[in-house]
C-alpha positions as CSV (number, residue, x, y, z in Angstrom):
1,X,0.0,0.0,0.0
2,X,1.1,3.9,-0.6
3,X,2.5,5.8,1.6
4,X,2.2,9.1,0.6
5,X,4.4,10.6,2.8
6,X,7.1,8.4,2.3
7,X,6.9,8.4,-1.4
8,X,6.8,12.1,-1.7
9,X,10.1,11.4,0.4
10,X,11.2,9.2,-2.3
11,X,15.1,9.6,-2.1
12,X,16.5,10.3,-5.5
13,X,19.7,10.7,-6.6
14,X,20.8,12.8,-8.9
15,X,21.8,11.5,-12.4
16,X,24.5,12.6,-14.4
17,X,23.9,11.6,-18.2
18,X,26.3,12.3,-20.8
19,X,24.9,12.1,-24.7
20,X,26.5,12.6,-27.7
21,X,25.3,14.5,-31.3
22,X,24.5,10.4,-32.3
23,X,22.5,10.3,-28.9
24,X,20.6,12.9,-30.7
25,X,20.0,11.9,-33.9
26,X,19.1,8.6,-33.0
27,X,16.2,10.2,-31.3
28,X,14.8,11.7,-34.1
29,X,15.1,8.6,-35.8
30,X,13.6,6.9,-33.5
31,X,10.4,9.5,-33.8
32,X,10.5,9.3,-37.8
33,X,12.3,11.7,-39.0
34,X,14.2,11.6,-41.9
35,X,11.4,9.7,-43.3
36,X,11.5,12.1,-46.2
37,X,15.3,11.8,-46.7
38,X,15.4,15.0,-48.9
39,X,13.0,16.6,-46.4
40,X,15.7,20.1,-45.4
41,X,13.6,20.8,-42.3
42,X,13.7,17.3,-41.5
43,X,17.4,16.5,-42.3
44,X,18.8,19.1,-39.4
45,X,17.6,16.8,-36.9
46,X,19.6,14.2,-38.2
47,X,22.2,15.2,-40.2
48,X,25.3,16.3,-38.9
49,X,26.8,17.4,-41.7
50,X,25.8,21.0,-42.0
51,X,27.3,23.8,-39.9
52,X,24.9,23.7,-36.9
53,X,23.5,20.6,-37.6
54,X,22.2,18.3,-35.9
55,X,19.7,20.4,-33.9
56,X,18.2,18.6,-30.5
57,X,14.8,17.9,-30.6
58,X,12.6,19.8,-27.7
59,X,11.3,16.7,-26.4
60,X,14.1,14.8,-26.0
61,X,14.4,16.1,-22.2
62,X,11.9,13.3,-21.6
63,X,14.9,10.4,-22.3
64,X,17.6,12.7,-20.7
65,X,18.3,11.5,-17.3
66,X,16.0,8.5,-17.0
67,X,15.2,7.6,-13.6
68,X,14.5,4.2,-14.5
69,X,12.0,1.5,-13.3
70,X,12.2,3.1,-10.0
71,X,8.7,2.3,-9.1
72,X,9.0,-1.4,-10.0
73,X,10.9,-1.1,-5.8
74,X,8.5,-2.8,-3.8
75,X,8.5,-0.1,-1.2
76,X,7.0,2.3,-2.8
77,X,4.1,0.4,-1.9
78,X,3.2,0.7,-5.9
79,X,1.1,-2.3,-8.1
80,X,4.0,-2.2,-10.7
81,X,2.0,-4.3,-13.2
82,X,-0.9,-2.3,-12.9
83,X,0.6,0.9,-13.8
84,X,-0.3,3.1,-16.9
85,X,1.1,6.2,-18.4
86,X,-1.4,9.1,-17.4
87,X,0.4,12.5,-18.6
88,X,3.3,13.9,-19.5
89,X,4.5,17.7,-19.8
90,X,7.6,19.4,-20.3
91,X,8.5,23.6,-20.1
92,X,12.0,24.2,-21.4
93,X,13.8,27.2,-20.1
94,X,15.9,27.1,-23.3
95,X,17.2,24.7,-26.1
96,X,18.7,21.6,-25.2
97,X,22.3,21.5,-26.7
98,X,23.0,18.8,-29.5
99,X,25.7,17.0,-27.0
100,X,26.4,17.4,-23.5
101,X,26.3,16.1,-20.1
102,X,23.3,17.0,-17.8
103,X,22.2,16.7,-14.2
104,X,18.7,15.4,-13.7
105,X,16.6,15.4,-10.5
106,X,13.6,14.2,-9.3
107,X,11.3,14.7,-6.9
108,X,7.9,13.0,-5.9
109,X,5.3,16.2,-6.0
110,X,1.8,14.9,-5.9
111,X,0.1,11.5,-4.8
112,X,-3.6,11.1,-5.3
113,X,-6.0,8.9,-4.0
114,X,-9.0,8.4,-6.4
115,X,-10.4,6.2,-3.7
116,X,-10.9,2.2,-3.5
117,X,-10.7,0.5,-6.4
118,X,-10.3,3.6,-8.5
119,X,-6.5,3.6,-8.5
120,X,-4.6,6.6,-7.8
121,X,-1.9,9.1,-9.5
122,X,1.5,9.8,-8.3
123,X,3.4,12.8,-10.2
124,X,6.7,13.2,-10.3
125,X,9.1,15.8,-11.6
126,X,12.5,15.9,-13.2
127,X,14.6,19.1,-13.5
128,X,17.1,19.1,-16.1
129,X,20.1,21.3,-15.9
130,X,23.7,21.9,-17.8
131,X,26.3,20.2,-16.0
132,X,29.2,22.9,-16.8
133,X,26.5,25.5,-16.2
134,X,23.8,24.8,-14.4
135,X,21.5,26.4,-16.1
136,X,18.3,25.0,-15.8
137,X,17.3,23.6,-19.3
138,X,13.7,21.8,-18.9
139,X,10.7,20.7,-15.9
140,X,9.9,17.8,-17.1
141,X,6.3,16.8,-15.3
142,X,5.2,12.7,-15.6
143,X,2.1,11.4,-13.9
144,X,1.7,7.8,-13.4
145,X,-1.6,6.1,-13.2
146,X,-1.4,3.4,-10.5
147,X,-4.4,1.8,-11.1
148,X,-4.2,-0.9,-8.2
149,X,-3.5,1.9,-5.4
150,X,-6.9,3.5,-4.4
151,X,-7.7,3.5,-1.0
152,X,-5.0,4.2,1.4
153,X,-6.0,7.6,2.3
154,X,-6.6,7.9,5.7
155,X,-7.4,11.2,8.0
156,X,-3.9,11.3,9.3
157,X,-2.1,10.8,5.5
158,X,-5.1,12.2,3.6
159,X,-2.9,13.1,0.2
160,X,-3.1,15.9,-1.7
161,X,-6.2,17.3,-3.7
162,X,-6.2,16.4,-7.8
163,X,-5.0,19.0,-10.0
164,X,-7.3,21.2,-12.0
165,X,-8.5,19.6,-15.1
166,X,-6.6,19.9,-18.5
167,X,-8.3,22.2,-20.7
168,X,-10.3,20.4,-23.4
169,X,-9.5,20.6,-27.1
170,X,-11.5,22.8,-29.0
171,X,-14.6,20.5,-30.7
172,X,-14.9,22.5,-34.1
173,X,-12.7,21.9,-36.9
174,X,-9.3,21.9,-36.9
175,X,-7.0,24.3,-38.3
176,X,-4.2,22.1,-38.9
177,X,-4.1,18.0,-39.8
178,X,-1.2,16.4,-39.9
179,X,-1.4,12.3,-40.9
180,X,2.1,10.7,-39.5
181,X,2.8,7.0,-40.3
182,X,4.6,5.5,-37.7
183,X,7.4,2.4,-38.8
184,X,6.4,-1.5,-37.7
185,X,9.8,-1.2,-36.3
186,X,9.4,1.9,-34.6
187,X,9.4,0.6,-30.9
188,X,12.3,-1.5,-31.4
189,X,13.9,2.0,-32.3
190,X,12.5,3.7,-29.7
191,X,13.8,1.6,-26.5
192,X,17.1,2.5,-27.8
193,X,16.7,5.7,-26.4
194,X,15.6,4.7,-23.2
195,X,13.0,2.8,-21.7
196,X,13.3,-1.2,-22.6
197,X,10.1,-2.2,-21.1
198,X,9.7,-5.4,-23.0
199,X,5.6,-4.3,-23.5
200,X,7.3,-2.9,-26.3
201,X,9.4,-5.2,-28.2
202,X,8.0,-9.1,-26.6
203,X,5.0,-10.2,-28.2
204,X,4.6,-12.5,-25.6
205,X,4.7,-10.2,-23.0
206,X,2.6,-8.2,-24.7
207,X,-0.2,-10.7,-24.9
208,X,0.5,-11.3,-21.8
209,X,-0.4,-7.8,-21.0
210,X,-4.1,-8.2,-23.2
211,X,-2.2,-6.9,-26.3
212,X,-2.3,-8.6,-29.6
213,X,1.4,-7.3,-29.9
214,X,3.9,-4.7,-28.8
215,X,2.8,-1.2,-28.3
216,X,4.6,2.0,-29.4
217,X,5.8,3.5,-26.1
218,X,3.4,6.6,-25.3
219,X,6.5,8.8,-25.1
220,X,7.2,7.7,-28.3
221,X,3.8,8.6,-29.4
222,X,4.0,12.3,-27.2
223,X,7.3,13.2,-29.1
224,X,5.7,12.6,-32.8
225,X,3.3,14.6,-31.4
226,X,5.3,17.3,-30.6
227,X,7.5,17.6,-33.5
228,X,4.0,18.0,-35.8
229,X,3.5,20.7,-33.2
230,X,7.2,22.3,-33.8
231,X,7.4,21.8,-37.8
232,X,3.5,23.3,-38.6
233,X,3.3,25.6,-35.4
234,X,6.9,27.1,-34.4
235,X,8.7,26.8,-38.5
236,X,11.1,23.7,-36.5
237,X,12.8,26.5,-34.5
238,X,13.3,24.5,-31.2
239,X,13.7,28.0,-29.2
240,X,9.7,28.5,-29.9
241,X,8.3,25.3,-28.4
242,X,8.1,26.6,-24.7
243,X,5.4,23.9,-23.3
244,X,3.9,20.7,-24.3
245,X,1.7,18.6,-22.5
246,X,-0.9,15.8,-23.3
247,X,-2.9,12.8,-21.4
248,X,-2.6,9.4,-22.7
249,X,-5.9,8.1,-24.0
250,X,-5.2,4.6,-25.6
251,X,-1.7,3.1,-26.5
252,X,-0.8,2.9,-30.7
253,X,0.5,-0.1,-32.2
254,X,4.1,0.1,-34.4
255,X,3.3,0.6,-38.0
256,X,-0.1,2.9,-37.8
257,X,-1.1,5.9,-39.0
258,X,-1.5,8.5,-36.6
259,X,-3.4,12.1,-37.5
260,X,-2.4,14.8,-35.2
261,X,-5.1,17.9,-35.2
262,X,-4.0,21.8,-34.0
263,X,-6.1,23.9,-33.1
264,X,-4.5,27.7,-33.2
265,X,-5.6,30.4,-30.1
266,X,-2.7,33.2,-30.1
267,X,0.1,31.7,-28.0
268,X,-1.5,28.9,-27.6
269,X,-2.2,25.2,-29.4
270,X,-4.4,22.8,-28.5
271,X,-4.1,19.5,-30.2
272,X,-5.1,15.3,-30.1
273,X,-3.8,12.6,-31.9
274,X,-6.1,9.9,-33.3
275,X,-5.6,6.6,-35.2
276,X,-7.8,7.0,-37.9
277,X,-7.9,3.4,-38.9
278,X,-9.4,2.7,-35.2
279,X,-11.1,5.7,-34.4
280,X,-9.4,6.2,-31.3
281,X,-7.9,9.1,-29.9
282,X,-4.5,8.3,-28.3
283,X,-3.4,11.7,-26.7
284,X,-5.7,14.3,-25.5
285,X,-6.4,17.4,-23.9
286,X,-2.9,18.6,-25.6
287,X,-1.5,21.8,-24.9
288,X,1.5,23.9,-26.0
289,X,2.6,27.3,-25.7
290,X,4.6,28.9,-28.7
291,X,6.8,31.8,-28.3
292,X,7.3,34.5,-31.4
């Protein structure tokens, strides 16, 4: 069972990750870029041989300084198997560099009890800062679903109160579409960069799981989402993307189609991604806020 004083007193320590302009590009590989190999906007992602080139991808803060499975310890009092994705949200405070080293840490900020049998959320942030620096470079914001937590709330440990809602996406038509294939290989890609849950590349344990066969990770998903939000919406200029967030909906299998709709408001942009082939929607409630 949760404590949520003791997880919010989750002792972290600090990770020091080093990456390399290869680190980089392999990332934007590993989204689908380049899929258009004579694609210019595309190419200074991964290319590196331009002068500037390659740039870093916004979004890659979510892979830099990777906690790990650290919930997977069995005193956090967490249902490991039970656990789901729920949101995601990064604010940069200014580019990532192409190559580096960083210093990542996290802290437990919020624990939620939905109540029994309802599960519950635990949110966690990372803060991502130069090493030579220390300039702070990105909040990155993840909440987990525990879905076999609900319950432990008691007078005395009462957890804290859920957030305020996400703002919905706008329900009239769209003022950008976007349709992304993703690759059949694109998990086995992905995991390179850093999470090699096997969900993602074992069809047995993806059946195992209720899955007919391994799912894209929803990071994965998030950051093809967010590069259709930096090509149509900041002209690929990394500096512009200040915020991204989105909720996880439903997962995406390697190898589909997904369509990404924008919705403009000022200095604002509202999106979802669907799979059109399923009519399901497989991030919503998304939200980014673009700079000049």
């Amino acid at each position: 069972m949760i404590d949520p004083v003791q997880l919010k007193a989750w002792p972290f320590a600090d990770i020091v990750h080093s990456y390399t302009a290869d680190d980089t590009m392999r990332y934007a590989l590993a989204l689908g870029l380049g899929r258009d190999p004579v694609d210019a906007a595309q190419l200074k992602f991964v290319n590196d041989t331009a002068a500037g080139t390659p740039l870093a991808l916004p979004t890659m803060a979510v892979v830099l300084g990777f906690p790990g499975s650290w919930m997977q310890d069995a005193a956090t009092g967490i249902d490991f198997a039970q656990i789901v994705h729920g949101e995601e949200r990064v604010v940069w405070h200014r580019p990532l560099p192409a190559a580096g080293t960083v210093v990542a840490r996290h802290r437990v900020t919020r624990v939620v009890d939905k109540g029994p049998g309802r599960g519950a959320t635990v949110t966690y942030d990372k803060a991502l800062f130069d090493h030579a620096s220390g300039e702070a470079l990105a909040t990155v914001t993840h909440t987990t679903f525990a879905r076999g937590n609900g319950g432990f709330a008691t007078e005395a440990q009462p957890g804290d109160a859920a957030p305020e809602a996400p703002a919905l996406v706008p329900q009239r038509a769209p003022d950008i579409v976007v349709d992304i294939p993703t690759l059949p290989q694109q998990a086995l890609l992905y995991r390179l960069c850093a999470d090699r849950n096997p969900l993602h590349s074992d069809p047995e344990v993806a059946r195992a799981a209720g899955f007919e066969r391994p799912i894209l990770h929803g990071l994965c998903t998030w950051g093809i989402a967010g590069h259709a939000v930096l090509a149509h919406a900041c002209g690929n200029e990394p500096a512009r993307l200040q915020s991204l967030f989105a909720r996880f909906s439903a997962p995406v299998f390697p190898g589909e189609t997904l369509r990404i709709e924008m919705h403009r408001d000022g200095a604002d942009l509202y999106f979802r991604a669907r799979v059109p082939a399923r009519d399901r929607t497989v991030l919503d409630h998304g939200h980014a806020r673009i700079a000049d």
